[in-house]
PLY file of the C-alpha trace (Angstrom):
ply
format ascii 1.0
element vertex 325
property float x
property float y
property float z
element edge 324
property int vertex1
property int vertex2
end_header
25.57 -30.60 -12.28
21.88 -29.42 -12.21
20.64 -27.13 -14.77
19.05 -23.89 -13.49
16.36 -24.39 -16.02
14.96 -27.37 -15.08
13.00 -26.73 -12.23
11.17 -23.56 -13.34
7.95 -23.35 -10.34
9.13 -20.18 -7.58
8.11 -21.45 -4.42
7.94 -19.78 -1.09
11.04 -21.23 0.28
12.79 -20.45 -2.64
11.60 -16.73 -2.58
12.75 -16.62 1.36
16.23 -18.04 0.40
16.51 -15.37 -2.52
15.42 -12.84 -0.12
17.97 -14.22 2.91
20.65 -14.36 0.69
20.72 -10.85 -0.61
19.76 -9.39 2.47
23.05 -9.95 3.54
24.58 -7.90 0.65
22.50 -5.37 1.78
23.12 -2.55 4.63
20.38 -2.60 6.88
18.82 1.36 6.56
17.89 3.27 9.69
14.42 3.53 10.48
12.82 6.92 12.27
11.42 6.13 15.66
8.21 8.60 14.12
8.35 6.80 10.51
5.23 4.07 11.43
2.40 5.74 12.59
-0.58 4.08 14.35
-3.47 2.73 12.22
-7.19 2.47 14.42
-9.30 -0.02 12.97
-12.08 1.42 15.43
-12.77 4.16 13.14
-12.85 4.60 9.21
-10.33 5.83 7.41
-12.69 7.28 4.51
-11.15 10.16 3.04
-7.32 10.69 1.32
-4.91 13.45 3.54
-6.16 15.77 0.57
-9.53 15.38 1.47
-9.25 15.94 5.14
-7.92 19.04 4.10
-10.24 20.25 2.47
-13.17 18.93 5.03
-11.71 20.96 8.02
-12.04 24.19 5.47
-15.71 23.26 4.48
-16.42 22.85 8.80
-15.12 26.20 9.04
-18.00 27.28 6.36
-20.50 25.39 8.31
-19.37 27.64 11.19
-19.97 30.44 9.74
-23.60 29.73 7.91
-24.74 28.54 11.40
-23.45 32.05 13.10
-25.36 33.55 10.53
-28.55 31.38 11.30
-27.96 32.39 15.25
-27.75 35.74 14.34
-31.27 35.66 12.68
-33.21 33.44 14.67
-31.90 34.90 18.09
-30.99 38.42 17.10
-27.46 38.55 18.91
-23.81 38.05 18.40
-22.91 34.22 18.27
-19.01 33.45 17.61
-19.59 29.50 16.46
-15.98 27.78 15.95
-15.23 24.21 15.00
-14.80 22.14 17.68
-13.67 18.99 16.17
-13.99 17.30 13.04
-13.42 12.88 13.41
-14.94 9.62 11.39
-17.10 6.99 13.15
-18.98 3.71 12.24
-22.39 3.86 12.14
-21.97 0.88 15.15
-20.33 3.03 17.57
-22.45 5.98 17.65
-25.34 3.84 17.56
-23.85 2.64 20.87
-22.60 5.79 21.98
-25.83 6.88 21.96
-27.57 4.42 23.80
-25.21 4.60 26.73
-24.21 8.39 27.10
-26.52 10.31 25.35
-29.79 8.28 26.24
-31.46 12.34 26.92
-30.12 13.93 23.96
-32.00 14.85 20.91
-31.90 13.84 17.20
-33.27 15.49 14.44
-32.66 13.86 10.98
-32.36 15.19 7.32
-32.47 13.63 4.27
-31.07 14.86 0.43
-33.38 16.91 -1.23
-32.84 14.30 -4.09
-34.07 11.48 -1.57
-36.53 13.05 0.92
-37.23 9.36 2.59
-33.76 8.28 3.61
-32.15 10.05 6.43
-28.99 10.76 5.57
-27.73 12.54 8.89
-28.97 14.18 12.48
-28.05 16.26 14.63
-27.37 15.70 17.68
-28.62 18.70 20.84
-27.72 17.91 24.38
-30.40 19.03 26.92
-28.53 22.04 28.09
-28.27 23.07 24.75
-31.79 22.40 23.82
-32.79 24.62 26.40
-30.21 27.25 25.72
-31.42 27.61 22.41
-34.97 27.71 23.34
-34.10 30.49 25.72
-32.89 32.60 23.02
-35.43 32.57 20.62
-37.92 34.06 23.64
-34.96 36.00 24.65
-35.09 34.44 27.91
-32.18 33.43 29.53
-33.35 31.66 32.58
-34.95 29.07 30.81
-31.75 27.23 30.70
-31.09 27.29 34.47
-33.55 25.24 35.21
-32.97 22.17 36.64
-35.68 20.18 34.82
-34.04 19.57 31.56
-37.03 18.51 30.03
-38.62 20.11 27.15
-42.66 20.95 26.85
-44.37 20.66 23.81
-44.50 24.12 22.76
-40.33 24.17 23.52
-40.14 20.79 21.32
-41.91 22.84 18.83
-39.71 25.74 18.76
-36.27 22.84 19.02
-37.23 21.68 15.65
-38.09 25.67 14.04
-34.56 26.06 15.44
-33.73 22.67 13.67
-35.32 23.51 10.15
-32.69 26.65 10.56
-29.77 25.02 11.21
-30.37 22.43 8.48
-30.82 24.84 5.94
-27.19 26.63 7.06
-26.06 22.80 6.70
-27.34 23.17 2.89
-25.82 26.49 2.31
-22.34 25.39 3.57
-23.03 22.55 0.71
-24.08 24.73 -1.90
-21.01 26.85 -1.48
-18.70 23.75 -2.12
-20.96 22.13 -5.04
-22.85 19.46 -2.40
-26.11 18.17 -2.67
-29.03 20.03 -0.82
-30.24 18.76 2.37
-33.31 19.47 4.51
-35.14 18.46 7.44
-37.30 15.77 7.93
-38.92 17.76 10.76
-38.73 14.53 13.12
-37.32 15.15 16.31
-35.58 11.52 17.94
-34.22 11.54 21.60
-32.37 9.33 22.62
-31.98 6.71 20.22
-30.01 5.92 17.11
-32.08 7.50 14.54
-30.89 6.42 11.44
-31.56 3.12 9.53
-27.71 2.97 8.34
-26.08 0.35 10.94
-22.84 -1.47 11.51
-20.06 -0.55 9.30
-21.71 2.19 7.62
-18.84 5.36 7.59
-20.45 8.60 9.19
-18.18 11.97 9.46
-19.06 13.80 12.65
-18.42 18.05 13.18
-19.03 19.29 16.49
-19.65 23.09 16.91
-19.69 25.39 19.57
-22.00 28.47 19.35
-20.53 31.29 22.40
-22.83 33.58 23.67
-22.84 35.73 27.11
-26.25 34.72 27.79
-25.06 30.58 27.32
-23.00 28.48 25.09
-24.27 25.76 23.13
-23.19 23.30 20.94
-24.20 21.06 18.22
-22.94 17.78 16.22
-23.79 17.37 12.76
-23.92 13.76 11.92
-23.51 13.21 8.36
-23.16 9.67 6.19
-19.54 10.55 4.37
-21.03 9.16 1.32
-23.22 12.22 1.36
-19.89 15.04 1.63
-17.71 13.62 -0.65
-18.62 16.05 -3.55
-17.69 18.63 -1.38
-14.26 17.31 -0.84
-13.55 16.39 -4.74
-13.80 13.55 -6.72
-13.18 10.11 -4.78
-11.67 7.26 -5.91
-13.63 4.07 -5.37
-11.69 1.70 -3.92
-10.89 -1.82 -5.67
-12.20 -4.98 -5.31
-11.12 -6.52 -2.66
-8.76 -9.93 -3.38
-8.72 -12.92 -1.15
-5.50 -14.07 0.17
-4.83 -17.33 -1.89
-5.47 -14.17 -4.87
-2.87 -11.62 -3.47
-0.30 -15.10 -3.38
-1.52 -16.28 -6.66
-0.85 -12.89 -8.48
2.45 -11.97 -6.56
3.81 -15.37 -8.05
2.74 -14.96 -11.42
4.13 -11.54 -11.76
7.30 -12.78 -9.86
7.69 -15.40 -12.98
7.53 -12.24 -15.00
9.80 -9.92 -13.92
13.24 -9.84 -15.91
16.38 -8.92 -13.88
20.12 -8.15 -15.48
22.95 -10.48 -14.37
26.20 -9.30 -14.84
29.27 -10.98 -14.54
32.58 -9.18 -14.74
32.43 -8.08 -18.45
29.39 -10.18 -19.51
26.16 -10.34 -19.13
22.45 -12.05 -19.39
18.56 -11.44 -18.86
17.20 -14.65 -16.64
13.97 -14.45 -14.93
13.96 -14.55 -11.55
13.07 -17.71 -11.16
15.79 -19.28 -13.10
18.00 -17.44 -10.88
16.53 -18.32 -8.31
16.47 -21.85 -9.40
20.47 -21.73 -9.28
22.26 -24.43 -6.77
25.64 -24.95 -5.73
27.68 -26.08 -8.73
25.73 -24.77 -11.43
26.97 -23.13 -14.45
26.18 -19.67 -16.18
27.46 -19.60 -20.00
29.55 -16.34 -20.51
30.22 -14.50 -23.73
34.01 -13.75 -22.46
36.66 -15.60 -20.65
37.48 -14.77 -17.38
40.46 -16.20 -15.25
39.64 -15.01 -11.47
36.54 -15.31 -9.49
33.58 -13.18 -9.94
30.29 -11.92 -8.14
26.87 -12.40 -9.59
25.32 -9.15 -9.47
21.30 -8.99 -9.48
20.11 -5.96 -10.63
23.40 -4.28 -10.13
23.60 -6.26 -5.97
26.11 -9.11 -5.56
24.13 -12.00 -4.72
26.09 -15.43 -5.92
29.74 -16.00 -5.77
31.18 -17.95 -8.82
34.15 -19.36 -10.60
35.60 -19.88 -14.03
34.81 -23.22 -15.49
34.04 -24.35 -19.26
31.34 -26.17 -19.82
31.26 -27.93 -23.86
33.76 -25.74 -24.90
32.47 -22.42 -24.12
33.37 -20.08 -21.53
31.48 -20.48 -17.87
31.44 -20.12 -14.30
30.48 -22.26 -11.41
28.10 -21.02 -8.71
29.55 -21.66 -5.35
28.35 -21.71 -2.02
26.87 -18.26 -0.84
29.56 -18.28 2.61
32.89 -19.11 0.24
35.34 -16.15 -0.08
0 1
1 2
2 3
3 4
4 5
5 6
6 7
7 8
8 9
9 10
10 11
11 12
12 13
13 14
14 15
15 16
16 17
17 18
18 19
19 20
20 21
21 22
22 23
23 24
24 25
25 26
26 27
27 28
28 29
29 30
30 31
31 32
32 33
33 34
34 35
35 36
36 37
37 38
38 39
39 40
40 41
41 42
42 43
43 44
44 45
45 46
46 47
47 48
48 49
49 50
50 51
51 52
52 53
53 54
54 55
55 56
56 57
57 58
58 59
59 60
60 61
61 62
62 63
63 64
64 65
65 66
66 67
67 68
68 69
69 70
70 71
71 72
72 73
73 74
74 75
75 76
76 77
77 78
78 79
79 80
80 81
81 82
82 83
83 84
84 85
85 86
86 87
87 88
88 89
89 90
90 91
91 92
92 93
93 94
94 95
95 96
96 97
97 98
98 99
99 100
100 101
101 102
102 103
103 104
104 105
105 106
106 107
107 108
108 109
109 110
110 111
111 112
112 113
113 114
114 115
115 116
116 117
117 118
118 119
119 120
120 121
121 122
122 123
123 124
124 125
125 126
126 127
127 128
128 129
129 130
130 131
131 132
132 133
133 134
134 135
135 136
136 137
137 138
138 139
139 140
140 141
141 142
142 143
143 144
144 145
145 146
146 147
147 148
148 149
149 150
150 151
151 152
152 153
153 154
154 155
155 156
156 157
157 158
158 159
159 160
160 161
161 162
162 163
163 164
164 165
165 166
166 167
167 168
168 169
169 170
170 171
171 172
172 173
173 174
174 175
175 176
176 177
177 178
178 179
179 180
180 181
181 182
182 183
183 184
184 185
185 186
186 187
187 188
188 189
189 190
190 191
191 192
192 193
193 194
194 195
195 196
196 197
197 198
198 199
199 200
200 201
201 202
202 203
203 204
204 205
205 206
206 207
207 208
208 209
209 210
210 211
211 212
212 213
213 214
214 215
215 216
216 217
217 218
218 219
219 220
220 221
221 222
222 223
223 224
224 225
225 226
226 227
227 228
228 229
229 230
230 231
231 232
232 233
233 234
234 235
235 236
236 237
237 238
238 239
239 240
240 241
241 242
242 243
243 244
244 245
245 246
246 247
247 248
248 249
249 250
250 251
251 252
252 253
253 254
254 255
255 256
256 257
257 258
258 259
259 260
260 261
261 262
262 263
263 264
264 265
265 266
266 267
267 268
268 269
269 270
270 271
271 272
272 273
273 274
274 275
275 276
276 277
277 278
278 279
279 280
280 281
281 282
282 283
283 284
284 285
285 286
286 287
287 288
288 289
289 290
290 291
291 292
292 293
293 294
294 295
295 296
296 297
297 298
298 299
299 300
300 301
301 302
302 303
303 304
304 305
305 306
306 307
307 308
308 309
309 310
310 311
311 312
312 313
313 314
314 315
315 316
316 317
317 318
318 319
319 320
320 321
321 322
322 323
323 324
């Protein structure tokens, strides 16, 4: 007979027949059809639920210091509501922008702490450029026109407008205890305007500004290292392990773990390794006698089938085959 402490290494194969043999001791659960939910590795996944949470709220009080800045620049009623509020890598707006939005325009704005690193833009479509240009000299025919291009004088005015809504952007901070941005008064179009590239995680809030005399709408762009503080405390994630690491430390803490085997009125700590070092004939020294067969029961699961046997003249049983009744 072998002894089950011998051969003390837990190897994959013997982890998989563990695992094979008390699966089928085990009733297979129902899963939900909704219980997996998609993962998209095309965007980043930077804040906890909690977080998003609490980021759609602090949208909602962008929305309202920009309604406030419409107000006062273009002396009417503006009704600005979020439009939507998504994640994106640096990478695909980049690319976004190069392809679909080659007209648009991009002011930047740094942290008040860090005046020369742009930290976020955002982003004006022609028709709203000109829309917005129309109110301030309360002229509303300014954005019929079919040349979408701005003067100098309108450029001018764009980044006034600009300095504005940046400073609403600030004021939405300061409300939720985030740093204070402001403008860096340069006015991109139509490139990526940032220096931040590839992987780099960038929250994006679209608004939409309604007005009789024309809608527009506006994107703030903004690095999500930058809004964290608004949305509480974040965790920084842990270093990240290699594969061969993940394996290495699953099987040393798999040598570790104690698990109770009980058989019929006694019982013994093994590690699972020992037990799962256990073959076919094999013997487990009991405290009791026994007279009928028993089940080996791992952490309170029958895994082993066994029978009594005696083994230098103290009570045992023999571990049989896993398929013998």
């Amino acid at each position: 007979m072998t002894s089950p402490l011998q051969d003390k290494n837990l190897t994959r194969d013997k982890l998989r027949r563990f695992i094979a043999s008390a699966r089928k001791h085990v009733p297979a659960e129902q899963v939900q059809a909704d219980a997996a939910t998609d993962y998209d590795w095309q965007i980043p996944h930077h804040f906890s639920p909690d977080q998003l949470v609490a980021l759609d709220a602090f949208a909602k009080t962008l929305a309202e210091q920009v309604a406030g800045t419409f107000e006062n620049l273009c002396q009417g009623d503006f009704k600005v509501t979020v439009n939507s509020v998504s994640q994106h890598f640096a990478r695909s707006i980049a690319a976004n922008i190069s392809t679909e939005r080659s007209e648009h325009y991009f002011p930047t704005f740094t942290t008040a702490k860090n005046n020369q690193e742009k930290c976020g833009f955002v982003g004006i479509s022609p028709e709203t450029a000109l829309a917005l240009v129309g109110h301030m000299l309360r002229d509303s025919d300014i954005s019929k026109r079919d040349d979408k291009r701005l003067s100098e004088l309108e450029e001018s005015i764009l980044m006034d407008i600009d300095i504005a809504v940046v400073e609403a952007l600030s004021a939405a901070f300061d409300k939720n205890a985030g740093p204070a941005v402001q403008s860096s008064t340069q006015l991109v179009k139509g490139k990526w305007p940032l220096e931040f590239e590839g992987l780099d995680d960038f929250t994006s809030i679209t608004l939409t500004a309604n007005h009789p005399d024309g809608n527009v709408e506006l994107v703030f762009t903004i690095l999500s290292d930058i809004i964290e503080p608004v949305l509480g405390t974040k965790v920084k994630p842990e270093q990240t392990l290699t594969t061969e690491q993940i394996h290495d430390l699953i099987m040393q803490n798999m040598h570790d773990v104690s698990i109770q085997v009980i058989a019929r009125f006694s019982s013994a700590f093994m590690s699972l390794g020992d037990v799962m070092n256990l073959c076919v004939g094999d013997l487990l020294l009991l405290g009791k006698k026994t007279d009928e067969p028993i089940e080996v029961l791992l952490n309170n699961r029958p895994s082993l089938r066994a029978y009594p046997a005696a083994s230098a003249g103290k009570y045992a049983v023999v571990i049989a085959p896993p398929d013998k009744e």
